[in-house]
N, C-alpha and C positions, 0 to 999 in steps of 0.2 A: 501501473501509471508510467512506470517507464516504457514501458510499450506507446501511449500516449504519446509522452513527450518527443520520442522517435519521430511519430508521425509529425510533429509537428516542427523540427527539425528538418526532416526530409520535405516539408513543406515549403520551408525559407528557400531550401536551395532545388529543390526540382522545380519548384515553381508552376503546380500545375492542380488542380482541384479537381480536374477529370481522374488525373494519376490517386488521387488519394480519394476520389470516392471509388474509383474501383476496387481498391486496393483496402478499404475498411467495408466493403459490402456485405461482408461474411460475419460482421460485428453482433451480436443480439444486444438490440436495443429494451430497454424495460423502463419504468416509472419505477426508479428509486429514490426520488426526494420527497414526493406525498405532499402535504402541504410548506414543508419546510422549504420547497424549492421551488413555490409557485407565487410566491408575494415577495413583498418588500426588497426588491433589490432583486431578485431568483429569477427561474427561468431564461427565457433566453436571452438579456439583455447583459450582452459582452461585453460595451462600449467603456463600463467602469472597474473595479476590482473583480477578478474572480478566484471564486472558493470552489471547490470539490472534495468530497467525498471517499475515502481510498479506503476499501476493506476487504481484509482479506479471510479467507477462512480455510479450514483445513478439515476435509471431513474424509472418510475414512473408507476403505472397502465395506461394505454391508450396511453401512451409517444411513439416516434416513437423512432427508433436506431438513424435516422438521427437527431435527436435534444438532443443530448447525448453529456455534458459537463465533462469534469475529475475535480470532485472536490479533488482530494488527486491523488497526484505525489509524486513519492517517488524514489530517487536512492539508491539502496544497491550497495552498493560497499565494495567489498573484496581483499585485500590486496594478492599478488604472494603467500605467505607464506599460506594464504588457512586455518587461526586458527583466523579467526576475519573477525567481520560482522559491516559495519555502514550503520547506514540508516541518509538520508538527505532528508527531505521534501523541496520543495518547494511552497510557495504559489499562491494559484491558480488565486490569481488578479496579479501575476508578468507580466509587460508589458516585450512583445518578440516583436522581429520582424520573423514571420516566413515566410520561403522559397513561390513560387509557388508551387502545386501540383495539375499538371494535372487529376491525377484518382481522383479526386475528383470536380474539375472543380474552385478548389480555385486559384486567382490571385494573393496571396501572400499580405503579411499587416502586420499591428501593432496594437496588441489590447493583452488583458489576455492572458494567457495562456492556462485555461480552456477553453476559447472558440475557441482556435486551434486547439483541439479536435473536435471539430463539425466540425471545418472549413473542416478536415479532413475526416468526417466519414458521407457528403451530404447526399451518395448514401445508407446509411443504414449499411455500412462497417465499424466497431469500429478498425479495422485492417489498417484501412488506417487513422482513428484518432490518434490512437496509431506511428503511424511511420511517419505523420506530426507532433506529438508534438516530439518525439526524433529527427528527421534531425533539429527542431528548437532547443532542446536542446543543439546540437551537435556544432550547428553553433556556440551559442553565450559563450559554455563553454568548447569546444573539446572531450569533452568526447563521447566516441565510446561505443556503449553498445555491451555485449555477449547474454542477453537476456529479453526476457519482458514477464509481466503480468497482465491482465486485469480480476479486480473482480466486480461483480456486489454486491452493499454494500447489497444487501438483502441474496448473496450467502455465508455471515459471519457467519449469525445465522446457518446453517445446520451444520458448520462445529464446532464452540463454544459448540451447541445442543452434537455436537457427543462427545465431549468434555466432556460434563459434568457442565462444567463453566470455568471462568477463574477471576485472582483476579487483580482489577483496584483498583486504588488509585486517589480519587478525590480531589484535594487541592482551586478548587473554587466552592461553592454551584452553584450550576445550573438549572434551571426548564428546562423539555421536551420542546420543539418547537413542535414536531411531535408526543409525544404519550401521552394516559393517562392510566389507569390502571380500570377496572369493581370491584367497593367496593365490589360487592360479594363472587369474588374469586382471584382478583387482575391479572387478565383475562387483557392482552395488550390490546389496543385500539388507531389506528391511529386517530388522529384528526380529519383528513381528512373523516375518516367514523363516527366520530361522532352522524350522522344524524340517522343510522343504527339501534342506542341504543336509542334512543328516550325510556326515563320514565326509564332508568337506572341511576343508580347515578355513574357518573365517575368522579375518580380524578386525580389529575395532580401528574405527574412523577418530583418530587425532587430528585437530586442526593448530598447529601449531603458531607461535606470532613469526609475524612477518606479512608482505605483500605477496601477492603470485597471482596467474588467469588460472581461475576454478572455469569445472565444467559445469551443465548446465544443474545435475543433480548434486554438485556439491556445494555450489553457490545457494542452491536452495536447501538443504539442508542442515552448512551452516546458520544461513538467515535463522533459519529455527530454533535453534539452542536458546535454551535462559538458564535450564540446569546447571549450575559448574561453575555459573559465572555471576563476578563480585556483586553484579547490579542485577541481577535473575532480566525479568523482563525490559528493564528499564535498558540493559544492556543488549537485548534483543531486539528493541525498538531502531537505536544506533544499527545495527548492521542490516536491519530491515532497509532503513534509511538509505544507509551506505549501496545497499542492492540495485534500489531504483536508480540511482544517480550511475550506480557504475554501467547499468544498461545503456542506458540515454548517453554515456558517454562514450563506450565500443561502439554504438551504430553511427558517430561522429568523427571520432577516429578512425576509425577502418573503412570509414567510403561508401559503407551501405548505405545509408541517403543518397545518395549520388546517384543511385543504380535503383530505375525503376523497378525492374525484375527482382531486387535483394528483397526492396520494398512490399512488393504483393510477398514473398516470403517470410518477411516476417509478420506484415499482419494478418496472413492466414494464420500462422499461430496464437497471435494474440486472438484471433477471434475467435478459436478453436479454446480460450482462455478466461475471459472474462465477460461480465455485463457491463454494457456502458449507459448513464442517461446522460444526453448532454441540453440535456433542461430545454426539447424542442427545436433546438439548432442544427442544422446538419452537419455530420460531423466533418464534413470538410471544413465547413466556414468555420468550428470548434476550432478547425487545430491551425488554420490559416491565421487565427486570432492569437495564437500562442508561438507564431511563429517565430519570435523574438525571445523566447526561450530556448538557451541552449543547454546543454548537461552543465557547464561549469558555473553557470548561472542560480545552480539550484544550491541554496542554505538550507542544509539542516539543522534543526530548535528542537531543545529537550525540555521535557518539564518536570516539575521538581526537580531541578539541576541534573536530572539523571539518575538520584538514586531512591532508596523506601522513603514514604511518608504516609503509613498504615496508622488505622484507627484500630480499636478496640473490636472492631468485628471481621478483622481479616481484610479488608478494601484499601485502597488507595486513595486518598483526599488530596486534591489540587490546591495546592500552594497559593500562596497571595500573587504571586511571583508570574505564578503562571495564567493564573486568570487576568490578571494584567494584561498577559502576553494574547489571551484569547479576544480583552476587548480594543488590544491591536489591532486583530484579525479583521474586525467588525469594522471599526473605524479607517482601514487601510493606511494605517499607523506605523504598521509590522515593521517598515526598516528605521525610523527612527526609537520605537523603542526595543529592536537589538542594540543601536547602537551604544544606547543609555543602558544598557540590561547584557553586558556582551558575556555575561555567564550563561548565557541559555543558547549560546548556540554551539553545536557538539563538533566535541573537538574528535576529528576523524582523518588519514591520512591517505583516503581516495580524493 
């Protein structure tokens, strides 16, 4: 999504919708809202609040489509006025109950959330994972989406890479789970291949606190961490958060909007990255509608204040607090009740 928001940035200031369809033509478009995104307020009707869809996934060398979990769900949601951007994660152990879905052969249940994305996506289809976790989202918090997006977390680095870097702020020391680094040339190395480097000396990936521009695979494999740290996912969702924002904000600063040609480079990579549905809109008109979102425009909201509120079977239960905050979302409420509510928005130093 900050790929996204990019485009629609470079959109206020390049000012040209030939530029930016060319420039998203390499995009794979898909139906990933299903019915959730086709009524009541959805599809492509921009003119009033819009809601999307952010999910990510992480799947694996050898992995199939069909065993593909969303560990990072994220709502942006934008107020009618069209000059403000929030993003709300929710946690991927949150217990749902969601719907039946026939294309997929699921009988409908109660378990995580991440895993209603598989329940969703049997057949190999992330389109039909994507649009059982929204009609589940929809049921339990009304919110209607205008459009969705699914990135593969390994499609971050092409697009950070194209970037340059981007600057994270790490406020809890953290070790790698998944990389380490070749002392020779500080050469990444997944754990997982470890075996590979046999008689090399690798060392472990510390992220230590403070601010600095991470590269494109360290920016992303920070985001990943929950291990190590005080809030496990809750505190993963934060620097998820922090991720998009710090993208949309380097392609602001640095002038790459400005520069047709940075432009078609980066969103060749995004589109070498993700799926996009923008609910039958073309995505030029999509981002020429968001054009009054800039990166420092974007609030990031935590729920459950940020840290556990687990039941007896291992999940995550949304808070009074926070369901509140979701029939914000619905109601296009969202900036009056942070303001009345101003614990729920994450305190973060990008």
């Amino acid at each position: 999504m900050g790929a996204f928001l990019m485009m629609a940035s470079g959109g206020a200031i390049v000012g040209s919708k030939v530029i930016i369809d060319q420039a998203t033509s390499n995009i794979a478009q898909e139906d990933l809202l299903g019915i959730a995104g086709s009524n009541d307020g959805g599809g492509n009707d921009l003119d009033g609040p819009i809601n999307m869809l952010l999910l990510g996934v992480d799947i694996r060398s050898g992995q199939e489509k069909s065993d593909t979990r969303a560990d990072t769900i994220i709502i942006l949601h934008i107020p009618a006025t069209h000059d403000q951007a929030y993003l709300i994660s929710i946690p991927r152990d949150t217990e749902v109950t969601a719907p039946a879905f026939p294309k997929s052969g699921f009988g409908g249940g109660t378990g995580k959330i991440t895993d209603m994305f598989q329940a969703g996506a049997q057949k190999g289809d992330w389109s039909g994972g994507a649009q059982l976790l929204a009609q589940t989202i929809k049921n339990f918090s009304g919110i209607t989406f205008n459009g969705a997006a699914i990135i593969d977390f390994s499609g971050f680095k092409s697009i950070i890479d194209a970037l340059g870097s981007v600057r994270m702020c790490v406020d809890q020391e953290v070790e790698s789970i998944h990389m380490l680094t070749r002392e020779r040339d500080g050469y990444p190395v997944y754990i997982s291949d470890k075996a590979r480097h046999a008689g090399e000396k690798l060392n472990p990936v510390v992220y230590k606190k403070g601010c600095r521009e991470m590269k494109g695979w360290e920016a992303l494999d920070f985001s990943r961490q929950r291990y190590g740290l005080d809030n496990g996912d809750y505190d993963r969702q934060k620097n998820q958060q922090q991720l998009v924002k710090a993208m949309a904000k380097k392609a602001m600063d640095s002038g790459a909007m400005t520069n047709p040609m940075k432009i078609n480079e980066l969103m060749k990579a995004a589109g070498e990255a993700f799926i996009l549905d923008t609910g039958g809109t073309p995505i030029a008109d999509f981002v020429f509608t968001l054009r009054g979102v800039a990166a420092n425009d974007m609030v990031m909201l935590r729920t459950n204040g940020g840290t556990f509120s687990g039941n007896d079977a291992g999940r995550e239960v949304l808070q009074p607090i926070s369901l509140e905050m979701f029939e914000a979302v619905k109601n296009d409420r969202l900036a009056e009740f942070v303001m009345n509510n101003p614990t729920v928005m994450a305190n973060n130093k990008s």
